[in-house]
N, C-alpha and C positions, 0 to 999 in steps of 0.2 A: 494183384501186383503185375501180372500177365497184360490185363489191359490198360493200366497207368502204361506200362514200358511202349505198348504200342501205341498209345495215343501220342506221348513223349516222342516216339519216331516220326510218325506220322508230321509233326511241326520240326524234326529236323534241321529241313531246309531252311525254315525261318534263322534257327538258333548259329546252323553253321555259314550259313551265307551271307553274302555283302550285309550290311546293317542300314548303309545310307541310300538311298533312292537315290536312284541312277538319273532320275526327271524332276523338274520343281513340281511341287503339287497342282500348281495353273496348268505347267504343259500333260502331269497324267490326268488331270480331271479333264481338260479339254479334249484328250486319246477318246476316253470314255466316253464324253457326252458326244463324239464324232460318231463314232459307232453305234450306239444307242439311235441317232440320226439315219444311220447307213440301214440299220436293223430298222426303225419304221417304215423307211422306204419299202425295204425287204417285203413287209408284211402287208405294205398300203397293197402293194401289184400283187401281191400273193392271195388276199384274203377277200379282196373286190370283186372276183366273181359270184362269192357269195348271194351279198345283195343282187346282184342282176340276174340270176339262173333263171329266174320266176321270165324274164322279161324275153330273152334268150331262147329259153324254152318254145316260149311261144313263136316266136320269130323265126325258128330253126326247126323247128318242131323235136324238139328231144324229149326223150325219157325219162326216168327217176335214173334209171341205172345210168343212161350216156352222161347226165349232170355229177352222178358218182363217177365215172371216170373220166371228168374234166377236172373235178378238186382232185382225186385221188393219184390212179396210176398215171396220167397223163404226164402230170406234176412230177411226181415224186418217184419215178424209174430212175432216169437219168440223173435226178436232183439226190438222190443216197446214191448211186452205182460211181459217179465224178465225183462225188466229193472225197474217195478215198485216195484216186489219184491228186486232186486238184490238193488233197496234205500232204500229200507224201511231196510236194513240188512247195507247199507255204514251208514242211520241216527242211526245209533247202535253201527257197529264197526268200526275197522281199516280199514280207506277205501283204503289206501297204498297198504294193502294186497291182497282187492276184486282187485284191478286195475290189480297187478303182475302174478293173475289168470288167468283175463280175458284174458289177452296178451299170456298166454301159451294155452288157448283152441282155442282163436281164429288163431295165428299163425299156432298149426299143422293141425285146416281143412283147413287152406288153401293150405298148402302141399299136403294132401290128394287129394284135387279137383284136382291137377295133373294126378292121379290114375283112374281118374272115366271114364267109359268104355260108358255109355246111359243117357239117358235125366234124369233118376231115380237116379241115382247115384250122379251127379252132382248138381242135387236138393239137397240132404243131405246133401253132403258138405258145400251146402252155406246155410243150415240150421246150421249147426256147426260152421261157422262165424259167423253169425248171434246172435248164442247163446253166443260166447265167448265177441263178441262188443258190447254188451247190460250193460258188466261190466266198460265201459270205463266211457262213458260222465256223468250220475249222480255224483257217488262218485270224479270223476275229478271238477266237478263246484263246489261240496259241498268245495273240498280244496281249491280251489280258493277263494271262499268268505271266507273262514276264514283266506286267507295267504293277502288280501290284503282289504283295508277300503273300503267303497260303494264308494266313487266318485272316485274309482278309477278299479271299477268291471269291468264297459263294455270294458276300454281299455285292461285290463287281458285277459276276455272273449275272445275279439278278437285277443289279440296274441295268445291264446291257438286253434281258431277256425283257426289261420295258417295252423294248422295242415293236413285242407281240403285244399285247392291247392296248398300246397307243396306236402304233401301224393297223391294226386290225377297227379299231374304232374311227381315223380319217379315213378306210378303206370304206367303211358302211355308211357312214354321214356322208363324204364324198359323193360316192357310187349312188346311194339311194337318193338323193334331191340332184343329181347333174341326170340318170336316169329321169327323173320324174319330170324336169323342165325341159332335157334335151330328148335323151336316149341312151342304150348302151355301149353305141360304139364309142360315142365324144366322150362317156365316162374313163372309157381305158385309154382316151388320146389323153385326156390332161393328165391325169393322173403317172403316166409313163413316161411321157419327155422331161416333166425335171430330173429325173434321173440320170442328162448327162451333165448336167452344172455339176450335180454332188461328187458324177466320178472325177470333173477336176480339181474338187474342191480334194477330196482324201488324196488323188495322185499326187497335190503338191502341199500338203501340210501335214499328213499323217506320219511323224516319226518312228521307225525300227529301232525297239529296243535291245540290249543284248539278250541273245536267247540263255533260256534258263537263268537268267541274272539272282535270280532267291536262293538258290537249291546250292548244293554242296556237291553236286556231281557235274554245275557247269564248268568248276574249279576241272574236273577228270576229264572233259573234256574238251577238243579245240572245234571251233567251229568247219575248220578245212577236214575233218575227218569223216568216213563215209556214212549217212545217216543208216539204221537197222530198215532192212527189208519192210517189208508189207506183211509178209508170214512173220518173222520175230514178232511187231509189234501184236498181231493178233494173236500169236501161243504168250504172249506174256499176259494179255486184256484177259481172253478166255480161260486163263489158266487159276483167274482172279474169279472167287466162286460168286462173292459180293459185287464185282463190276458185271457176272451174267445178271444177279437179279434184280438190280438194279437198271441195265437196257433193259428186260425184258416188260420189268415193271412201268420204266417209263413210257415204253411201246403200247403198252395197252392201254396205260393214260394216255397217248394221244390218239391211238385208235378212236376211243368212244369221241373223246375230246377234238380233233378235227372231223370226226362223223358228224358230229354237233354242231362245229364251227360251218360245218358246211349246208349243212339244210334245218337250221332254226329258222334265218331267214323265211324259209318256204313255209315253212311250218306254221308263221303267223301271219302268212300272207293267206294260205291258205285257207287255214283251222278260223281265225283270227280277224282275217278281212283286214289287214295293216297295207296301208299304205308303201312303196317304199321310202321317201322322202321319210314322211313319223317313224318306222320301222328303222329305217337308219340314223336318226336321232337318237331313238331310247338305246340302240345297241350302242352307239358310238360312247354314249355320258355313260352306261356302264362300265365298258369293257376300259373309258380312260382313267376311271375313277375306285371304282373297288375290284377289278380285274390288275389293274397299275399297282394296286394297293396290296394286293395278293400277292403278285410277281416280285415287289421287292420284300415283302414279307416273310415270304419262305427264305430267303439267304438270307436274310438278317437276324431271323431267331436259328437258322441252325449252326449260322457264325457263334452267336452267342450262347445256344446250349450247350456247342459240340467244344466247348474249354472244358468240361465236368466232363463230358464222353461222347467221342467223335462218331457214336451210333447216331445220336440226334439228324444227321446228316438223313440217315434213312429213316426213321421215325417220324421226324418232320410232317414228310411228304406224307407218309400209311397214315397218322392223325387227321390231316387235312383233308385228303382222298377220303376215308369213312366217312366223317363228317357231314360230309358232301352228298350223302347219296340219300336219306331221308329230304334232302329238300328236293332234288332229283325229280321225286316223287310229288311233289307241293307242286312244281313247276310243270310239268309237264301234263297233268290231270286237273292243273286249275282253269275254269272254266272260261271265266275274264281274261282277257287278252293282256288289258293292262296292271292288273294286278297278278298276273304272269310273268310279266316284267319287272315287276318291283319285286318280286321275287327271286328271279336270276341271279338279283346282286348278291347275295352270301355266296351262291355257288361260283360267281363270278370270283369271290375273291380265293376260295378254296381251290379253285380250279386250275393256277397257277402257282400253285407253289413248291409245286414237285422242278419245276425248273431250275432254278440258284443251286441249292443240294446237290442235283446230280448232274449238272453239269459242272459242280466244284470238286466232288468225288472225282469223277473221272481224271480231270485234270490230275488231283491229287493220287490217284492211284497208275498215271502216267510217267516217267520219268521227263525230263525238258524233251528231250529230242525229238519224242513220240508224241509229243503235246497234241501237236495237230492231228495226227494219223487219227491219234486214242477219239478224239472229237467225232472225229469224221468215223469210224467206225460205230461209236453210239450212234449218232445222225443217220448211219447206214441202216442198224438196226429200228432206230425209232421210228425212221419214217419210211422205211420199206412197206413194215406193221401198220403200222399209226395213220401215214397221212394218205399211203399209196390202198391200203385196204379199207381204212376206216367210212371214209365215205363211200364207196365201193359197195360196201355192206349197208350200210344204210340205205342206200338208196334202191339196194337189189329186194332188202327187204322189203321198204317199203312199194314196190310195187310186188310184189307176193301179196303182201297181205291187202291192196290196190280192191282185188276183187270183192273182198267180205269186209273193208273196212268205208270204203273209198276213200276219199280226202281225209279220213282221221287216217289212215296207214301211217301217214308219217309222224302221229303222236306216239304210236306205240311201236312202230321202227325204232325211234328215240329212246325212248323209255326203255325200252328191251336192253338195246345194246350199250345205253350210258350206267344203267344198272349194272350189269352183269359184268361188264368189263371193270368199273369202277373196283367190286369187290374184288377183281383178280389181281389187279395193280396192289394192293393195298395188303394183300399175302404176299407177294413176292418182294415189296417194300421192308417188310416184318425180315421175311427169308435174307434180304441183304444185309440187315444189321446187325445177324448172327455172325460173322467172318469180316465185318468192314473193319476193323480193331487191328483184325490179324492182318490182314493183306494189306493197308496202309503200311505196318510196319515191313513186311518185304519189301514192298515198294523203298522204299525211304533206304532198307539195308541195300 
């Protein structure tokens, strides 16, 4: 009876809040599919170094480890540390406006990193990515939970989180045949300057909706009233035992998971003898087709389990994530390059579906005001963990194991740590859906 009353709470807001949509269906599917837009951008200049490190490398003469901290820390210091100011400023103002910014700073470093001549320079660059992509995802989920009701967040969530393997799949088809015909500076010129079309395009069409419009507590409060601190929002987040295991869960999903995203490429350049033109091919039709198919898959079944019991939410993900790691093992020790690839795609579609879920829990275990902050505080954890260590580690491994392995090092770099982290995401998935029942309904009271 304990967990009907809190799953009941938990859709509160649905029950007591406005009933009728505040936007015609045209104008919030359009919100949506703008964003989804803004998010493959996001991921095209984010995930395009991938395919070219191989080439870069050479040209620059770098590392395993300097190529881990050009995906990892480079990226992702600045890009979790700003994104908690840049919401505590979207739970304030026009987050319409932070977004059409962020898309004009982060598009021209990506231009720039065309220009960059030594390992020092190219670090900056993708410090000035980093800086501009930190304005995306809070102030983007904030408008999402006001542009559509809670039982219908995580399927949103997840079409907006589209925007990682489609962006990540133009990023490698892109990138690997504009390398392959030109080079890699001209890859990250075309690739960056559309980016200041789209910031006019969101500066002059993307509408503000009223904040917290679902909820029954945007009735309690007025919009001119002071938003809660930085410390509030995080002793109320941390104080949630389900919202710890759930960042910590999804951190280590993206740990292995952009360790991966980051030197597969290499891996079958290497191991593999792949081209990058065909290498960005095969990754691009996976990652837009059963990676796509993953991404909205997870918000869609945990929309629909989580009406019987709103644990599905963290269940979801631990099924998927298990799942996932016997093939792990297919992939990464199969011998053929191209039936290596045909491979990936289950994992591809497994791979993502811890995203919809938990960034719809959050939301939901955020009140309207903190919507943003609570975002940006996961994002802070996930890719502190995730995107700023994960390749990091990968790459530090593999050149450890460089000496006794050679060129295979980066097969079982991979293997080690997509393994091993896999089974810890997927405990602490389990550990969140012991208390997500409870803590929904505080939230909600």
């Amino acid at each position: 009876m304990q967990g009907e009353d809190a799953d009941a709470a938990a859709n509160a807001g649905a029950d007591e809040g406005p009933r009728t949509p505040e936007f015609s269906d045209a104008a919030t599917r359009y919100t949506l599919g703008l964003l989804v837009v803004v998010y493959v951008f996001n991921f095209v200049d984010r995930s395009i170094l991938a395919i070219l490190q191989e080439s870069i490398k050479a040209d620059l003469g770098l590392s395993d480890s300097q190529l881990g901290w050009l995906q990892g820390f480079a990226f992702a210091f600045l890009y979790s540390t700003l994104g908690i100011p840049i919401a505590r400023w979207a739970d304030r103002s026009a987050r319409s406006r932070i977004i059409a910014l962020a898309i004009l700073v982060w598009s021209g470093m990506t231009a720039l990193t065309g220009f960059a001549r030594n390992f020092a320079e190219i670090f900056l660059a993708r410090v000035g990515v980093g800086v501009g992509e930190a304005g995306c995802s809070p102030p983007a989920h904030s408008l999402i939970s006001d542009y559509f009701p809670p039982e219908r967040r995580a399927t949103a969530l997840a079409i907006y989180s589209l925007g990682i393997p489609i962006g990540s799949a133009i990023g490698t088809f892109a990138g690997g045949w504009i390398n392959e015909l030109f080079d890699w500076r001209t890859a990250f010129l075309v690739v960056g300057l559309p980016g200041v079309l789209l910031a006019l395009l969101v500066r002059l069409t993307l509408r503000e909706p009223t904040r917290g419009y679902w909820e029954a507590q945007a009735k309690k409060r007025s919009e001119s009233q002071p938003r809660e601190s930085v410390g509030a929002v995080l002793r109320h987040m941390i104080g949630l035992r389900s919202f710890l295991h759930l960042a910590f869960a999804g951190s280590v999903h993206a740990f292995y998971g952009y360790g991966a995203a980051a030197f597969v490429p290499s891996f079958f350049i290497r191991v593999h003898e792949l081209k990058t033109g065909e290498l960005g091919t095969w990754l691009a039709g996976i990652s837009i087709t059963t990676g796509a198919l993953g991404t909205f898959m997870g918000g869609y079944l945990s929309d629909r389990l989580a009406r019987t019991d709103a644990r599905w939410y963290a269940w979801v993900p631990a099924l998927s994530t298990a799942v996932g790691i016997p093939f792990a093992f297919l992939f990464y020790l199969w011998p053929d390059g191209r039936v290596a690839l045909m491979l990936y795609a289950l994992p591809a579609v497994l791979g993502g579906m811890y995203l919809g879920p938990t960034f719809a829990m959050t939301q939901a275990l955020a009140p309207p005001h903190m919507r943003a902050m609570a975002s940006a505080v996961l994002l802070f954890i996930l890719n502190m963990i995730g995107m700023g260590l994960g390749p990091m580690a990968v790459g530090m491994l593999s050149d450890f194991l460089a000496p006794r392995f050679g060129i295979e090092s980066i097969r079982w770099s991979l293997l080690i740590i997509v393994v091993g982290c896999a089974g810890w995401s997927v405990i602490h998935y389990l550990l969140a859906g012991r208390t997500l029942r409870a803590d929904l309904g505080r939230t909600a009271d």
